[in-house]
Structure formats: C-alpha cells, structure tokens
C-alpha positions in Angstrom: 67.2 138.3 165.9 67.4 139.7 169.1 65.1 143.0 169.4 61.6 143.6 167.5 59.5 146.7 167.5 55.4 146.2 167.6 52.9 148.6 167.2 50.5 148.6 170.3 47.2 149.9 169.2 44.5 151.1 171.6 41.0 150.9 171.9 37.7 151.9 172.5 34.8 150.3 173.7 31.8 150.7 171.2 29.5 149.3 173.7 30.1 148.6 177.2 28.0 146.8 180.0 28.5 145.3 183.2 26.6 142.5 184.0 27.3 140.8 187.7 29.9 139.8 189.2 31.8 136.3 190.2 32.7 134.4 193.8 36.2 136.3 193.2 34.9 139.2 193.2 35.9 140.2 189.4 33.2 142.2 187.6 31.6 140.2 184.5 31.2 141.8 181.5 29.9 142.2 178.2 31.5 144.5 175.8 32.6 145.4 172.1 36.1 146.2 171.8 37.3 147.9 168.6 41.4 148.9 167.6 41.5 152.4 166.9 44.7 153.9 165.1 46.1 155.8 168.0 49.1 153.7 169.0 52.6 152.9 171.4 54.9 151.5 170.0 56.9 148.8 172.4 60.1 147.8 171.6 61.5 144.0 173.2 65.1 142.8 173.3 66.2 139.4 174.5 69.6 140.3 176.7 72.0 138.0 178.0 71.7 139.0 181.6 68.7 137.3 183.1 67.0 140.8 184.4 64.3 142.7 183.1 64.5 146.6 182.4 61.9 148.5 181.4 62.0 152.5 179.9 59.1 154.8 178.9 60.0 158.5 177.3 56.4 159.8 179.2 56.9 160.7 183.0 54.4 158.9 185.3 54.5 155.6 183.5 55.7 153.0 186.3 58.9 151.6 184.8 58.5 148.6 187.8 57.3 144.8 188.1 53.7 146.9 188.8 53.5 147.5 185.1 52.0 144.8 182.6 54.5 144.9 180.1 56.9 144.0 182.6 54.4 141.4 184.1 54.3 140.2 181.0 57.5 139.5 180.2 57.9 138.1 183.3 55.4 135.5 182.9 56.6 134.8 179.6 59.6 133.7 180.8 58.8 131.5 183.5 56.4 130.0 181.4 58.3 129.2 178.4 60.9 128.2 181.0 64.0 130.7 179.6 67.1 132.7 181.1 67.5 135.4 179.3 66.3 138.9 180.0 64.4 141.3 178.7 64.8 144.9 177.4 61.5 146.9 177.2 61.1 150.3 176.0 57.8 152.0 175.4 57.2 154.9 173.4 54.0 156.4 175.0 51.1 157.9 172.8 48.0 156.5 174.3 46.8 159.1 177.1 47.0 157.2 180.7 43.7 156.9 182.6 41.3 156.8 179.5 40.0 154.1 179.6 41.2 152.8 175.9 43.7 150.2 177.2 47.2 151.7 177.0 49.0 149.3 179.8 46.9 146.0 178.5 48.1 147.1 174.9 51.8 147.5 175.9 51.3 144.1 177.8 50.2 142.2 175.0 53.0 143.9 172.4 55.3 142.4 174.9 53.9 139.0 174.9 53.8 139.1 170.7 57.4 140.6 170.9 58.8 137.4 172.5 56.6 134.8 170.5 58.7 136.4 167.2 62.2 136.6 169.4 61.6 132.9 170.4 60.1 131.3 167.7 56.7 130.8 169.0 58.3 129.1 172.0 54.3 129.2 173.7 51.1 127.8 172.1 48.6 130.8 171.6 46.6 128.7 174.1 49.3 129.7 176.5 49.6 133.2 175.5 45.7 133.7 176.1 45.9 132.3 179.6 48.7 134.6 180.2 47.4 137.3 178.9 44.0 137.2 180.4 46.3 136.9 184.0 47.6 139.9 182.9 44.3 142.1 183.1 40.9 141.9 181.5 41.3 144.1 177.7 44.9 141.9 177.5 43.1 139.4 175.5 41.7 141.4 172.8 44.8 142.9 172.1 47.2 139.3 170.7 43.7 139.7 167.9 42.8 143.2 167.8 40.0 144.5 165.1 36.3 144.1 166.4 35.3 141.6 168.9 32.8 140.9 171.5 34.0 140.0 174.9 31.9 138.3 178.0 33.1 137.1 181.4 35.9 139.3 182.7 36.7 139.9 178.7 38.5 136.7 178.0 35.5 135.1 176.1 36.2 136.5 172.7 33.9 136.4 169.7 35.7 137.9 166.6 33.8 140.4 164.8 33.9 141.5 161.1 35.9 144.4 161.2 34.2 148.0 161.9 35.5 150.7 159.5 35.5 154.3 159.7 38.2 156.6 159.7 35.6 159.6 161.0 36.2 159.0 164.5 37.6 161.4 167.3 39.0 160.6 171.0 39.4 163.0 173.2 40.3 162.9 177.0 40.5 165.7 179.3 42.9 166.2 182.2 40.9 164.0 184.7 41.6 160.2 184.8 39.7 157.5 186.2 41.1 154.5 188.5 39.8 151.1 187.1 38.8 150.7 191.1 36.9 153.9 191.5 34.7 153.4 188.6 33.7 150.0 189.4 33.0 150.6 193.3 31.0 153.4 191.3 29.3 150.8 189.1 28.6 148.6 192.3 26.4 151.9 193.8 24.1 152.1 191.2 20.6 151.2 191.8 18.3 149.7 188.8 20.7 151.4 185.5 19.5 151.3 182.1 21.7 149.0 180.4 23.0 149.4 177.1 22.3 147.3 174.0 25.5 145.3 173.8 23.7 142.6 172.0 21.7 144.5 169.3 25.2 146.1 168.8 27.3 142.7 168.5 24.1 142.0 166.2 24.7 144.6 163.9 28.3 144.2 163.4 27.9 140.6 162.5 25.3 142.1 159.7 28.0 144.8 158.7 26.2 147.9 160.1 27.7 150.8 159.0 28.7 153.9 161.6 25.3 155.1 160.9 23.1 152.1 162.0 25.3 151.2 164.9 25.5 154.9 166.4 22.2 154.6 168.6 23.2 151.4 170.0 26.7 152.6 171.0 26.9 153.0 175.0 28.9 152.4 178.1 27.1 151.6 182.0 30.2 153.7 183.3 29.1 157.2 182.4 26.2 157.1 184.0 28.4 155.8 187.2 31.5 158.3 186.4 30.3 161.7 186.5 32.9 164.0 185.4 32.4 167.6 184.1 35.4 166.9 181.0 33.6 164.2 179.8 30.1 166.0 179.4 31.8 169.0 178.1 33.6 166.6 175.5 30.5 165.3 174.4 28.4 168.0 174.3 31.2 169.5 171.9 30.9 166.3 169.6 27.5 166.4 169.4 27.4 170.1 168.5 30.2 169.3 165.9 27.3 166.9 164.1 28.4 163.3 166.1 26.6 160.5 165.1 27.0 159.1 168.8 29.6 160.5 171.7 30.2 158.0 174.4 32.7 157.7 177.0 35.1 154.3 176.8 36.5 152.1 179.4 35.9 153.3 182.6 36.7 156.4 181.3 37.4 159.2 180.8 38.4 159.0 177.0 35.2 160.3 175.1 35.0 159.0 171.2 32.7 160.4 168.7 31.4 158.8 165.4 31.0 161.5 162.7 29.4 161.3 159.1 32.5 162.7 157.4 36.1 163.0 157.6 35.9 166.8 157.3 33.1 167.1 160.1 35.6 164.9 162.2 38.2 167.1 161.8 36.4 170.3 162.7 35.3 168.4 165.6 38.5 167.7 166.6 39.8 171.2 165.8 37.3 172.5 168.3 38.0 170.2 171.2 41.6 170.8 171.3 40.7 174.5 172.2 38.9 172.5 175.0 40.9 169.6 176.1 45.0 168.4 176.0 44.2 165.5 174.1 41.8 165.3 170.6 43.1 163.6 167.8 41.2 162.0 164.8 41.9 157.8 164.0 40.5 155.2 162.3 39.8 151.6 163.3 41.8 148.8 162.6 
C-alpha cells in the first residue's frame, strides 16, 4: 500500500483559558478540546522520488514547507530515518482563521497517514513529540474525542466522550492570527477567567449539553473583539442557545442548542448573516 485517505476532523474548544506563560515565551494553557463532525480530508502517498509535494483544491492554503502537513511529513521522515517522498493533497472544508484547528488537523492526518503506509515505523511516543513540535492543538488530534489539555496543550487527559449532534459553527469573514490574539491576551489587565476545571469536572461525571453550557467559555473573546463574532452570538442566543462561545483564538463561534430542529433554524438564520454556518456533531 502506497496511498491512504484520513479524515481530519476539527475542533472546538468547549472551554478555553490561558494561564501564564513559560521562559520560552509559549503561552500555558488550560483547555477542553472536543472533535466536531466538520472535517478535511488529507490524502498521503509514499513516492519514489525523495521530495515532498503538497496540493489543496481551496486558494490561500500555503502549499510550502510553512504548512504543518508538510512539516509533518517532513519530520516524519527524518525521524523514522526513510527516502521516499511524500504526496499530500488536502481537500479543504474547515474554514481558515477560526480558531478550530484546520492546519494542526491536516498535520496530524499526515502523521497517522504514514504510521499506516509504514507499518508503524515510529512509537506513538515519537509521534506525540512530533506532533506537539508541530504546533500546540497537534496533539489532540493523533486521539481526538474529548480531552483536557494543560501546558502548551501537549498534557493530555482523555475525557469521556461529549455527545450532541445540536451544535452549530459559524465563522464570519474576519480571521484571527494565532499572534494577534495572544499579544491581545498579554494586554489584558485582571480577566475573569473561565471555569475550565468545573468544566473538565463535569465531563468526567458525564454532564450532559445542558449542565455543561454555563461553564463553557474562552479568555480570547473578551481579548478579540470583533463585530462578526457578537453578531454570531447574539444570533444563537436569540435562536434558543444553551451557551454561544467563540473557539480558539477565534473567530469560529459554536452554539450548543436543546434540539436538533432549534439547531437547524439556528443555523438557517446565520447563513443569511455569515459565509460559513453549518450544523455537526461531536466525535
């Protein structure tokens, strides 16, 4: 076998806070990540000339050694100490600057890709310390599901799963850098920080969408301020959201709703608003 096709999924950040930062100057972290339905799909060939080449059918995706995927690869590679090159095409479907980790997604497809192509030539060990070399969310996405995350996210506590399929994301045309928001972060004085730990609690416990709505938050939007995101969420909660909360750094909103149908008119309304509105489930 010489090609495999993943899934990458995305995901969204049920609770987000920032909590210092290190000597290096990375931001430290404490977060729950969950894997939402919304999903690229990466596709990884092994090729006989020792180059690697990557494709994307969405303009404005870097198709250079800046992207992970092809960082990935890379470091796979040297790592498992091979010669052969890699094909990479992505099929984009997870919007770009939201915040719900499309390139960390693609990155860690990429890294799974070649464990099937080569037989499991790295211990997961390995893949975990390339992967969290790779970027911060790369971690959580060789496990996916629902999982706590401290330090710069590669602390990783697995979570029993977190189902719903009454969710909606929606992003607007605006995107956030990574670096903007947390320069933006690093400006505020004395935030109210959200309840990551009540909500890692509550999971553990099983909490249903219900219970774990009010503790659902993310430091960022009180440090992003854009008009897309309060319009997005003042649409949700007017649509009967449970909870409407930014994820990442932004500026994908996502909205927990009692019912599929209420999700749906939700969504139905915020595609009048903004390009992008789709209903999911988590994974």
């Amino acid at each position: 076998m010489r090609k495999v096709t993943r899934t990458a999924p995305a995901k969204i950040n049920l609770g987000l806070d920032v909590t210092g930062t290190r000597p290096d100057g990375y931001h430290l972290l404490e977060t729950v990540f969950q894997a939402v339905s919304i999903a690229d799909t990466v596709t990884v060939e092994l090729t006989d000339t020792p180059d690697i080449a990557l494709t994307c059918d969405v303009a404005g995706v870097p198709c250079s050694p800046k992207n992970i995927a092809w960082k990935a690869a890379q470091r796979y590679l040297d790592a498992a100490g091979l010669t052969d090159g890699v094909q990479i095409h992505i099929e984009k479907r997870i919007p770009m600057e939201a915040g719900m980790g499309g390139g960390s997604t693609d990155g860690a497809a990429v890294l799974l890709a070649l464990q099937e192509l080569t037989g499991n030539a790295l211990s997961m060990d390995k893949l975990a310390e390339i992967a969290v070399s790779l970027g911060a969310d790369v971690p959580f996405f060789l496990y996916g599901g629902t999982a706590y995350a401290a330090g710069i996210g590669e602390k990783l506590e697995k979570l029993p799963v977190f189902s719903t399929d009454c969710m909606v994301i929606a992003k607007g045309t605006a995107g956030v850098s990574t670096a903007q928001a947390y320069g933006a972060i690093d400006a505020l004085q004395n935030p109210q920080h959200p309840p990551v730990q009540e909500l890692r609690q509550a999971l553990r416990n099983g909490a249903t969408a219900e219970e774990i709505a009010p503790l659902c938050g993310n430091l960022f939007e009180l440090a992003v301020d854009l008009d897309e995101v309060a319009a997005i969420r003042k649409s949700m909660l007017e649509h009967d959201a449970l909870c409407s909360v930014m994820t990442g750094s932004g500026a994908a909103v996502f909205g927990l709703f009692p019912t599929r149908a209420a999700a749906e008119q939700a969504c139905t309304a915020l595609k009048k608003l903004v390009p992008f509105a789709e209903v999911c489930h988590t994974l």
